[in-house]
DOMIMAR-607693 format. One record per residue (C-alpha): z, y, x; residue in three letters. Coordinates in Angstrom, 3 decimals. Layout:
BEGIN
<site><zz>Z</zz><yy>Y</yy><xx>X</xx><r>ala</r></site>
...
// end
This chain:
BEGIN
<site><zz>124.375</zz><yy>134.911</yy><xx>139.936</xx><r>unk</r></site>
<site><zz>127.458</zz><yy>133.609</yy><xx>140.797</xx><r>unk</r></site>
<site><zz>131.196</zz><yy>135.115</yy><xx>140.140</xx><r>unk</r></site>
<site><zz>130.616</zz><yy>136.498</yy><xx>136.289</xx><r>unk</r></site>
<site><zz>128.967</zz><yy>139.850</yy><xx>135.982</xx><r>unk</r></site>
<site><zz>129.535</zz><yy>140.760</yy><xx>139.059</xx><r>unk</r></site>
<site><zz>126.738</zz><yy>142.107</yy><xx>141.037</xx><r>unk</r></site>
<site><zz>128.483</zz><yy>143.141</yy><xx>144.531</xx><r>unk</r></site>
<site><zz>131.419</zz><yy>140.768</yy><xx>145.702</xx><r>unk</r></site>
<site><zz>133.224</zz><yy>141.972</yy><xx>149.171</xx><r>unk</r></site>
<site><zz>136.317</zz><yy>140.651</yy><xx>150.878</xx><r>unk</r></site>
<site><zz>137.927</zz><yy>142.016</yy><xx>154.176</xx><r>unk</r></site>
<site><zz>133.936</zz><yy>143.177</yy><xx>154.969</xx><r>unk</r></site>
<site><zz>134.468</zz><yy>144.540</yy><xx>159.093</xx><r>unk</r></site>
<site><zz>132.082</zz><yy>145.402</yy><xx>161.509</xx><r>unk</r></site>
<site><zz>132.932</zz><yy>146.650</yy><xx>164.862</xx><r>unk</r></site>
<site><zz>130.863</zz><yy>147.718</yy><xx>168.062</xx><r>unk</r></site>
<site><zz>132.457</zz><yy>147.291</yy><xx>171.061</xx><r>unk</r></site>
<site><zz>136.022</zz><yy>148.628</yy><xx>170.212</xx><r>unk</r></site>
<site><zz>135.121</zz><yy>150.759</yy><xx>167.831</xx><r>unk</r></site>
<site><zz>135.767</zz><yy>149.935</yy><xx>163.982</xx><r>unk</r></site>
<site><zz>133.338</zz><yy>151.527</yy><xx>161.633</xx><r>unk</r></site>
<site><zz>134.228</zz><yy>149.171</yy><xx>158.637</xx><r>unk</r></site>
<site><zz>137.691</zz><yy>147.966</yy><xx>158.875</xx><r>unk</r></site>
<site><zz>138.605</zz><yy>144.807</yy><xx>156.224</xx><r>unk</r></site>
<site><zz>137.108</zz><yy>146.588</yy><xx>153.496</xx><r>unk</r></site>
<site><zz>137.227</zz><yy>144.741</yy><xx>149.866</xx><r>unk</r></site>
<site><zz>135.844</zz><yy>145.575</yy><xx>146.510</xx><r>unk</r></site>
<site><zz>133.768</zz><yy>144.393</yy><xx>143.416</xx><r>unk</r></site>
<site><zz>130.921</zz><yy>145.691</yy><xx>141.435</xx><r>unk</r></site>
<site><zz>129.899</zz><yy>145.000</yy><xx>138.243</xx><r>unk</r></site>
<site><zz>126.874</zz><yy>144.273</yy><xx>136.138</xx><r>unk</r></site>
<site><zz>125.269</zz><yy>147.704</yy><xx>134.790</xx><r>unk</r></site>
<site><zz>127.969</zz><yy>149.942</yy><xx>137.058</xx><r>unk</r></site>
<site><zz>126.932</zz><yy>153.146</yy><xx>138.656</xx><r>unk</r></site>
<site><zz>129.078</zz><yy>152.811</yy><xx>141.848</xx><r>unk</r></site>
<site><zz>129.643</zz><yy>155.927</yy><xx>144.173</xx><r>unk</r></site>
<site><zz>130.213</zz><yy>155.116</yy><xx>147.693</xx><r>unk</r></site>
<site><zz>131.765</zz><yy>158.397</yy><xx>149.512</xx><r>unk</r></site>
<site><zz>133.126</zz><yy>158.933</yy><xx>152.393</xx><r>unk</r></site>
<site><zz>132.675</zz><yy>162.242</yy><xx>154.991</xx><r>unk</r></site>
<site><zz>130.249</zz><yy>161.562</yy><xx>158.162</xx><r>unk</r></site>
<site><zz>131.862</zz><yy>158.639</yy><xx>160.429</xx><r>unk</r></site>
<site><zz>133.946</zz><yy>157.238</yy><xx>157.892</xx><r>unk</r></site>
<site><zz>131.602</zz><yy>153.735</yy><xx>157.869</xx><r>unk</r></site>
<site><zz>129.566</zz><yy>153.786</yy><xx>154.214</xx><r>unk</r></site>
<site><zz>126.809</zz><yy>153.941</yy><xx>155.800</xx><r>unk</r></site>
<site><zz>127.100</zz><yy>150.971</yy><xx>158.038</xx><r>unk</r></site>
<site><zz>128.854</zz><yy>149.284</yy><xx>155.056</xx><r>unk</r></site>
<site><zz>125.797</zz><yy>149.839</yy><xx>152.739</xx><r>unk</r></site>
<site><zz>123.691</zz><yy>148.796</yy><xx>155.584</xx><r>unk</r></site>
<site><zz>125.770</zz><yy>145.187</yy><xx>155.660</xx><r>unk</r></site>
<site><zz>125.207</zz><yy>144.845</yy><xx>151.884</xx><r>unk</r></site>
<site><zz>121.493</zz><yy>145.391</yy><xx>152.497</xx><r>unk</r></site>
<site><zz>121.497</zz><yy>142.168</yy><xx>154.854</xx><r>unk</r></site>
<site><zz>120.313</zz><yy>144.664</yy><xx>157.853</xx><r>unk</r></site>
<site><zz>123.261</zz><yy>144.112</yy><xx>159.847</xx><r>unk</r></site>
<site><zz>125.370</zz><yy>140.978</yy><xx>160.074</xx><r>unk</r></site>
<site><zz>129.204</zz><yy>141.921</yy><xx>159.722</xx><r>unk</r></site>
<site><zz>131.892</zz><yy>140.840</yy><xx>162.439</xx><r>unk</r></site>
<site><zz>134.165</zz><yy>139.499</yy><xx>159.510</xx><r>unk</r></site>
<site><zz>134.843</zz><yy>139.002</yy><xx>156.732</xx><r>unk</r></site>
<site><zz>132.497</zz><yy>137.861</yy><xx>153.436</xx><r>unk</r></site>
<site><zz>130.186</zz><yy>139.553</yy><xx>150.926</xx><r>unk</r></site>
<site><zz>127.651</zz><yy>138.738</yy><xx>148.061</xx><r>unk</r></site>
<site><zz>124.836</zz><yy>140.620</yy><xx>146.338</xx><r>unk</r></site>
<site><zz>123.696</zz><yy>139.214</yy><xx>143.180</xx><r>unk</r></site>
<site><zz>125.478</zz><yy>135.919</yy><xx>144.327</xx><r>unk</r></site>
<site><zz>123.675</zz><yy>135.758</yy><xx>147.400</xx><r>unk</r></site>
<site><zz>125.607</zz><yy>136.016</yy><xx>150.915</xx><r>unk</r></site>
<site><zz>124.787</zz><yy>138.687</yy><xx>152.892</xx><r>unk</r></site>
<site><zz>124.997</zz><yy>136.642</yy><xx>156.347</xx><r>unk</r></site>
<site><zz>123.336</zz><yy>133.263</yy><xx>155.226</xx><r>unk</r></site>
<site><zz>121.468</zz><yy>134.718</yy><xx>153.167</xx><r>unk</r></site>
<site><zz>120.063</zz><yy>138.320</yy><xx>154.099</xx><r>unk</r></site>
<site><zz>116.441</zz><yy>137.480</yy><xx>153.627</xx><r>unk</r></site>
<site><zz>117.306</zz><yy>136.465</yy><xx>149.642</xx><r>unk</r></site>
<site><zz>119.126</zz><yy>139.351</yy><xx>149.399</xx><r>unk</r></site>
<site><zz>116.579</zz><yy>141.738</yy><xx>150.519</xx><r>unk</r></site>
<site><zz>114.352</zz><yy>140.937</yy><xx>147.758</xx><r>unk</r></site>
<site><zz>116.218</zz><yy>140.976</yy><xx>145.193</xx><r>unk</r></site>
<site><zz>117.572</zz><yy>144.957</yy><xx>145.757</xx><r>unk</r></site>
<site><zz>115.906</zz><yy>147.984</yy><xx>145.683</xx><r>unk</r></site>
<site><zz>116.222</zz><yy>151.270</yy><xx>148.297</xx><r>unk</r></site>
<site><zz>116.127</zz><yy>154.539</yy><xx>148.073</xx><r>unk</r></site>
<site><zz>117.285</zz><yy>157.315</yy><xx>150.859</xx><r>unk</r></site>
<site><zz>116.826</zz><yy>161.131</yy><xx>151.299</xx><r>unk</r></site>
<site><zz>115.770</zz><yy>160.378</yy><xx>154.953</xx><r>unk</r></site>
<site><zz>113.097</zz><yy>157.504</yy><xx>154.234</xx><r>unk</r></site>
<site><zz>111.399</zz><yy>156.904</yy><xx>150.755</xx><r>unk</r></site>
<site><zz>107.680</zz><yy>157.460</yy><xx>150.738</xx><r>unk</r></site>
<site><zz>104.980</zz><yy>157.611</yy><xx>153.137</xx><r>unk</r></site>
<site><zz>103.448</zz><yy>161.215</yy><xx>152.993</xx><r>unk</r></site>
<site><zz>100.170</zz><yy>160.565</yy><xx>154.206</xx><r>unk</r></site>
<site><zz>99.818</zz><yy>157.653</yy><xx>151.955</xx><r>unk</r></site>
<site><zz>98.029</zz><yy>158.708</yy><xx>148.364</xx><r>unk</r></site>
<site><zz>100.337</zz><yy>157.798</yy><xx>145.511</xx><r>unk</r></site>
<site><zz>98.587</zz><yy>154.436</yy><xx>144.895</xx><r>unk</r></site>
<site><zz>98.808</zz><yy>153.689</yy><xx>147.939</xx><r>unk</r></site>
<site><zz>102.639</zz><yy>153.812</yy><xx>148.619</xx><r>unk</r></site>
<site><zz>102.917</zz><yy>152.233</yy><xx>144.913</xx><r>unk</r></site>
<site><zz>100.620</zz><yy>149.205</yy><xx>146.498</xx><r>unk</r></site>
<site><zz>102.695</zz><yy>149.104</yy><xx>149.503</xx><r>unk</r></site>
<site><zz>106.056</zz><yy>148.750</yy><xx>148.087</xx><r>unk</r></site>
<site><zz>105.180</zz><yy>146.470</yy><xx>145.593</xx><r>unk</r></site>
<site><zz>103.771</zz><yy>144.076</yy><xx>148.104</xx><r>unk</r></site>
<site><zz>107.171</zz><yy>144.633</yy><xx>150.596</xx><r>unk</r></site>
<site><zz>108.904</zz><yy>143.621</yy><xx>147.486</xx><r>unk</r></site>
<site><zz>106.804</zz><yy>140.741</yy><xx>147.005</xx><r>unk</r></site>
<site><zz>104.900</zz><yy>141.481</yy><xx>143.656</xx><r>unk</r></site>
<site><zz>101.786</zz><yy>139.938</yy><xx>142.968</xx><r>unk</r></site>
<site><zz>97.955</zz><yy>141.300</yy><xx>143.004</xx><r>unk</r></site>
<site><zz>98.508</zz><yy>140.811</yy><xx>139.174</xx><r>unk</r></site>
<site><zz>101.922</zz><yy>142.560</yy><xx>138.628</xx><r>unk</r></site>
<site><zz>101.032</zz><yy>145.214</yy><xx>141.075</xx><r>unk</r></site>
<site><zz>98.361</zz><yy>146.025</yy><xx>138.717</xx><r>unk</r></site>
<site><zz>99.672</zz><yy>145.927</yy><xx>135.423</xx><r>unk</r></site>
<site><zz>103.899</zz><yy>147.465</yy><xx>136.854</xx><r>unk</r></site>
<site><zz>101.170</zz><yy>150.716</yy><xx>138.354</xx><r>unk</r></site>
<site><zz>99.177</zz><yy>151.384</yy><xx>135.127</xx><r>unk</r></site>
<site><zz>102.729</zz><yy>150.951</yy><xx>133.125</xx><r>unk</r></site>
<site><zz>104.639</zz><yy>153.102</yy><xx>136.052</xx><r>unk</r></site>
<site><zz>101.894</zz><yy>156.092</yy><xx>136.085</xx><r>unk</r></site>
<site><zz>101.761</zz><yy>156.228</yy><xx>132.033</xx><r>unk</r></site>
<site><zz>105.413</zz><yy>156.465</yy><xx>131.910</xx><r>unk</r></site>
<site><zz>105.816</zz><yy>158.802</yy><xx>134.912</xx><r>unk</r></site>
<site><zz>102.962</zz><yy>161.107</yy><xx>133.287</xx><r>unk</r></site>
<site><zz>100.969</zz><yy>160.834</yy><xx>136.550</xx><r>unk</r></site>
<site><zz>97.764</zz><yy>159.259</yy><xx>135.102</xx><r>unk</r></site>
<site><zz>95.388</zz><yy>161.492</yy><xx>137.209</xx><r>unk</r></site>
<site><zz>97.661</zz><yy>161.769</yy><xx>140.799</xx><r>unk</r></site>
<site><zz>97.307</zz><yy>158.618</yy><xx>142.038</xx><r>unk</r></site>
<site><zz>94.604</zz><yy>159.888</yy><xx>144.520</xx><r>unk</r></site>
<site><zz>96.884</zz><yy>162.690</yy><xx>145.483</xx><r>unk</r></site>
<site><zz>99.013</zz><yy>162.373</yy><xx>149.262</xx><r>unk</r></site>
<site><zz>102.438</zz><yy>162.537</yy><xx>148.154</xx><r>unk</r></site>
<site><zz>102.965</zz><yy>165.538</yy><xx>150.715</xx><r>unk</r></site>
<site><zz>100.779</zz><yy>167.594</yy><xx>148.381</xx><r>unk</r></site>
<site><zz>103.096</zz><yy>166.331</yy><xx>145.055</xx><r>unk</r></site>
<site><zz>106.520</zz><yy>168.573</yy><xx>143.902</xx><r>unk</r></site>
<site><zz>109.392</zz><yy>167.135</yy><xx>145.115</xx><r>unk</r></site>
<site><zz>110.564</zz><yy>166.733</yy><xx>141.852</xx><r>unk</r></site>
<site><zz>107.262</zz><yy>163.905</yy><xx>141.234</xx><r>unk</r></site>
<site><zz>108.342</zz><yy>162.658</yy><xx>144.960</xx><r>unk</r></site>
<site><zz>112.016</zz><yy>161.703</yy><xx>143.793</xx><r>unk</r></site>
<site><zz>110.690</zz><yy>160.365</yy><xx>140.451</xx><r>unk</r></site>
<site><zz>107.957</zz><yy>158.357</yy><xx>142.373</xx><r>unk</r></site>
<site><zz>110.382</zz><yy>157.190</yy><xx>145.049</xx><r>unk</r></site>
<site><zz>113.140</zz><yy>155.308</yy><xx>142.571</xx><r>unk</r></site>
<site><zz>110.629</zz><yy>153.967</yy><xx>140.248</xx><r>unk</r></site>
<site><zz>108.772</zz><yy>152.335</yy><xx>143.310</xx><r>unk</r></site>
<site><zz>112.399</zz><yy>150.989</yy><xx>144.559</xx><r>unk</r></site>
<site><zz>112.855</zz><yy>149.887</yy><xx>141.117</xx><r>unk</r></site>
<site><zz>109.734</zz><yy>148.347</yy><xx>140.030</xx><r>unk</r></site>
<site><zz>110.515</zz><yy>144.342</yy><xx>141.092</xx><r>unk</r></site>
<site><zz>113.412</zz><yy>145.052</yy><xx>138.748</xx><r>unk</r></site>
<site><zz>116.024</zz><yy>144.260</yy><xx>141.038</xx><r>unk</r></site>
<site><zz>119.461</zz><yy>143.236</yy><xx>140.119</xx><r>unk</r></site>
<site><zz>121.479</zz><yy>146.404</yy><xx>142.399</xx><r>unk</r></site>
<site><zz>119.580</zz><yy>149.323</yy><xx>143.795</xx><r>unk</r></site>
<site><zz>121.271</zz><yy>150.928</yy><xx>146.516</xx><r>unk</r></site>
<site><zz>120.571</zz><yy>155.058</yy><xx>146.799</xx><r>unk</r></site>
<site><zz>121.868</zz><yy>156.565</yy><xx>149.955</xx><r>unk</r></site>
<site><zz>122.220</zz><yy>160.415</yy><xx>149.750</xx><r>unk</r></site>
<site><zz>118.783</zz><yy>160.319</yy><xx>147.520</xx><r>unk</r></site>
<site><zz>119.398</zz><yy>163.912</yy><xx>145.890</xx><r>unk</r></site>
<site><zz>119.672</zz><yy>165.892</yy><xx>149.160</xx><r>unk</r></site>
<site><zz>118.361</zz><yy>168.889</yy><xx>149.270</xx><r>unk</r></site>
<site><zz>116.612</zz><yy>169.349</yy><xx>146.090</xx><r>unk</r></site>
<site><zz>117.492</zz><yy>171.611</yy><xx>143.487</xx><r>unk</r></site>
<site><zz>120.459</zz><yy>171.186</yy><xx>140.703</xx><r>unk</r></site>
<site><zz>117.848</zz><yy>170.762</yy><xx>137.939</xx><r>unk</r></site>
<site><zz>115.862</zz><yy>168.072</yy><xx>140.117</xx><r>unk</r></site>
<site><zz>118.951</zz><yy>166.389</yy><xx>140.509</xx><r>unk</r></site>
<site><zz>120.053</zz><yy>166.308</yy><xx>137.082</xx><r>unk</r></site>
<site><zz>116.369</zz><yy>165.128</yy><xx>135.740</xx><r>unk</r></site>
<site><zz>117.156</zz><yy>162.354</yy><xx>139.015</xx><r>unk</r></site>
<site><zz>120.172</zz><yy>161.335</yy><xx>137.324</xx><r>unk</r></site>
<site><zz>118.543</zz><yy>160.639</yy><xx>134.014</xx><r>unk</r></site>
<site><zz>116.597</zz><yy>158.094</yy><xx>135.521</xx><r>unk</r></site>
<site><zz>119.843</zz><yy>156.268</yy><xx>136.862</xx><r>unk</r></site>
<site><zz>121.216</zz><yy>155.986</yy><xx>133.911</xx><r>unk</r></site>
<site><zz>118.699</zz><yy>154.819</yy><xx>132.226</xx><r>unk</r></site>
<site><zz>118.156</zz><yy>152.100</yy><xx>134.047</xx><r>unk</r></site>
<site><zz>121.994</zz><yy>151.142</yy><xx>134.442</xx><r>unk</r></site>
<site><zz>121.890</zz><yy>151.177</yy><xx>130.645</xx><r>unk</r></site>
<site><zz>119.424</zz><yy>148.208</yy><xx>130.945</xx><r>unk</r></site>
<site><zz>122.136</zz><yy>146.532</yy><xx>133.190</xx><r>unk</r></site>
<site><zz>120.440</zz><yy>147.453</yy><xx>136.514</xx><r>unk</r></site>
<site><zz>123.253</zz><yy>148.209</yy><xx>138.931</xx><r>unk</r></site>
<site><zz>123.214</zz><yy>151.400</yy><xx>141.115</xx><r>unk</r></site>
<site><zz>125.081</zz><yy>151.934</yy><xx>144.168</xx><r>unk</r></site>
<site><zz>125.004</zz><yy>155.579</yy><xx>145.182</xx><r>unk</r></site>
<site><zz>126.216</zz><yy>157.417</yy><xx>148.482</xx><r>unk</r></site>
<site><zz>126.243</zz><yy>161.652</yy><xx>147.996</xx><r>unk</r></site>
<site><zz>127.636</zz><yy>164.515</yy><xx>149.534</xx><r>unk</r></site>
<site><zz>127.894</zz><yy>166.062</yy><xx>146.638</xx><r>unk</r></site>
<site><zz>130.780</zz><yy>165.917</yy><xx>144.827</xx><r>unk</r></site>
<site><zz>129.478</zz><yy>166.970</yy><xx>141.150</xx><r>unk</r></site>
<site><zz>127.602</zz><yy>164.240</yy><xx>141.073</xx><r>unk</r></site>
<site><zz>130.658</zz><yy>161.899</yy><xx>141.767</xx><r>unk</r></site>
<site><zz>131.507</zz><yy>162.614</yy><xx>138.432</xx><r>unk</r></site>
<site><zz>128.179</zz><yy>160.932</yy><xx>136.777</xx><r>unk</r></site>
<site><zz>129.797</zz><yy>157.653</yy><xx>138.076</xx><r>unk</r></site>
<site><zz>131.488</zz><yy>155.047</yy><xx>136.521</xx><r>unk</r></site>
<site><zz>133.750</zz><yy>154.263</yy><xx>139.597</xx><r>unk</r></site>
<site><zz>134.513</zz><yy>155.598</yy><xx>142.646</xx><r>unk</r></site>
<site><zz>135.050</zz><yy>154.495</yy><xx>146.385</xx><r>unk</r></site>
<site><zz>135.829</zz><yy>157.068</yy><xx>149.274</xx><r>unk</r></site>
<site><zz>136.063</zz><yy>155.855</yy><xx>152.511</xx><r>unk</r></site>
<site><zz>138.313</zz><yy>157.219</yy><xx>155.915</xx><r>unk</r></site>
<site><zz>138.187</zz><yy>155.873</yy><xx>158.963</xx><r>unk</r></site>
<site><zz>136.801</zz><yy>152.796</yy><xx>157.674</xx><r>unk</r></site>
<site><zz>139.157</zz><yy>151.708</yy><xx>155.256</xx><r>unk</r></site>
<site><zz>138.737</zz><yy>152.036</yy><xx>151.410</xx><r>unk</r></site>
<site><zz>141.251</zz><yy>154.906</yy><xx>150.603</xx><r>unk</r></site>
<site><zz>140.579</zz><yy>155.407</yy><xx>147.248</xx><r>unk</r></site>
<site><zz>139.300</zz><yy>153.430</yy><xx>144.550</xx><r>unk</r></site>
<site><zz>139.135</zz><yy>154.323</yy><xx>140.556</xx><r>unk</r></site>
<site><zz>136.748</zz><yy>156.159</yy><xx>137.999</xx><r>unk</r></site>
<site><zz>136.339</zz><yy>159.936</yy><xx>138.420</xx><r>unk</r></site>
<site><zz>139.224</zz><yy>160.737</yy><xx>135.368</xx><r>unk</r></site>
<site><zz>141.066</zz><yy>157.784</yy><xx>136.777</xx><r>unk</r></site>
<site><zz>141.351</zz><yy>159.431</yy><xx>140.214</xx><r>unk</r></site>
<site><zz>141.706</zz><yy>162.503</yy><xx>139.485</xx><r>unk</r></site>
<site><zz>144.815</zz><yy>161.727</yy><xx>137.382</xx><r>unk</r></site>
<site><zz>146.079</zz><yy>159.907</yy><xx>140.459</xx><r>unk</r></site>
<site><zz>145.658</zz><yy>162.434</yy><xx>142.443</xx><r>unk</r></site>
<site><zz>146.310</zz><yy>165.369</yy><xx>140.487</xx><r>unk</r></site>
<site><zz>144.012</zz><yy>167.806</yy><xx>140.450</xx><r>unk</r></site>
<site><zz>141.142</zz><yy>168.914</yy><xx>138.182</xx><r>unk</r></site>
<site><zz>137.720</zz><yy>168.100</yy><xx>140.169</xx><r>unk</r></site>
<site><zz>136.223</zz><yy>164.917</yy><xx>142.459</xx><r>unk</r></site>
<site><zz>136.031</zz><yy>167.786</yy><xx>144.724</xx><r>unk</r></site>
<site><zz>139.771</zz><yy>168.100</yy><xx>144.967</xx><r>unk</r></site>
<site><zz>140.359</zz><yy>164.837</yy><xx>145.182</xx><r>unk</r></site>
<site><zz>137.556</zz><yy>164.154</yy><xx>148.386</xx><r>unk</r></site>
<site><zz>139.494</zz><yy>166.924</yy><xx>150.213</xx><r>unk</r></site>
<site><zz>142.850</zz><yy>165.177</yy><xx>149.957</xx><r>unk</r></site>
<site><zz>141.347</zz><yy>161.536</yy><xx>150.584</xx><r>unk</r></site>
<site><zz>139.491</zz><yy>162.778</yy><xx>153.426</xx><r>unk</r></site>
<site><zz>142.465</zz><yy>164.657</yy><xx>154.371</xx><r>unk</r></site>
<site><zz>143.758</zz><yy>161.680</yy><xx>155.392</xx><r>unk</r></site>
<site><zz>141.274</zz><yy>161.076</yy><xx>158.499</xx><r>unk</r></site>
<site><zz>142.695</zz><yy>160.529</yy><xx>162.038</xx><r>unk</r></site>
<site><zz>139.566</zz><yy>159.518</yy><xx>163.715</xx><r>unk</r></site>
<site><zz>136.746</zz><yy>161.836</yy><xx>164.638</xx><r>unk</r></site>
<site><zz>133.618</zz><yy>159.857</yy><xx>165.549</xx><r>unk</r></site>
// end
């Protein structure tokens, strides 16, 4: 990995369609280890920015590296060395658990071998030694979101990118959820988080909200909220966001 211990390297990262500019010159580092929250309200471009880090769409300008590996030269490399995880898409519910375990290893290009001996470990430690026969429709969602980052996690990639992965579940699910994250930053896995809500912005080491495109913020929760100030992340979204001009 190249530029010291950091993980995620962006300068002046822009991608437009048409005339439209959903990430406009957008810069920023991550490091080694970091939980990073990525915010932004709908339309203001982290998801298209997240998707450019995940080498599934090639940027218009501008330069970026994952675990020193460019993100337009080099999508393919960075693709296995990450790990995701979204509310919308994580596990295949007519799939047993085995099954999607089997699956994702292979996508992630794990061995017959490792696949083996990462599932026995992953079920022990999960306490699911007796559901891997189960469809993961019939499991709690609590087991789901468990299952879901542990299987994006498993190749032990070097940044694991989470977009909106607590939504709709219940507080205690998603505090139990956020055990798991840092437990596996403090092994110097690197998580890169996108939420709506705002609580959990303050579980983060740093902070990035987003308008229109454009980084407008940038700092740790206390360090923002000083900046800004007011007592809660929630206070300080509303007055970023305040800031928006563009309503796609």
């Amino acid at each position: 990995m190249t530029g010291g211990d950091m993980v995620i390297s962006v300068k002046d990262l822009t991608k437009k369609f048409g005339n439209f500019t959903a990430v406009d010159h957008i810069s920023f580092d991550v490091k080694k280890g970091e939980i990073f929250g990525f915010l932004g309200a709908n339309g203001a471009g982290k998801t298209t920015a997240m998707r450019m880090l995940c080498g599934l769409s090639f940027p218009t300008s501008g330069d970026g590296k994952v675990d020193g590996y460019d993100i337009i030269t080099q999508s393919e490399d960075v693709k296995k060395h990450i790990g995701y995880m979204s509310q919308k898409f994580s596990l295949y519910e007519n799939l047993t658990v085995a099954e999607n375990v089997r699956l994702f290893c292979t996508i992630y290009g794990m061995s017959n071998k490792e696949i083996k001996q990462q599932s026995s470990r992953l079920f022990t430690y999960l306490d699911m030694v007796g559901m891997e026969k189960k469809l993961v429709k019939d499991i709690p969602v609590g087991w789901k979101q468990k299952l879901a980052f542990s299987v994006a996690t498993m190749h032990n990639p070097a940044v694991v990118f989470l977009d909106e992965p607590t939504g709709g579940v219940d507080p205690i699910t998603r505090r139990k959820f956020w055990e798991l994250i840092y437990e596996v930053s403090s092994k110097g896995m690197t998580v890169f988080v996108t939420t709506h809500y705002l609580d959990e912005a303050e579980y983060c080491d740093r902070i990035s909200i987003m308008v229109d495109g454009k980084i407008a913020a940038l700092n740790s929760p206390e360090g923002l909220k000083q900046e800004f100030h007011v007592e809660t992340m929630d206070e300080v979204f509303r007055k970023v966001a305040s800031q928006a001009k563009r309503t796609e």
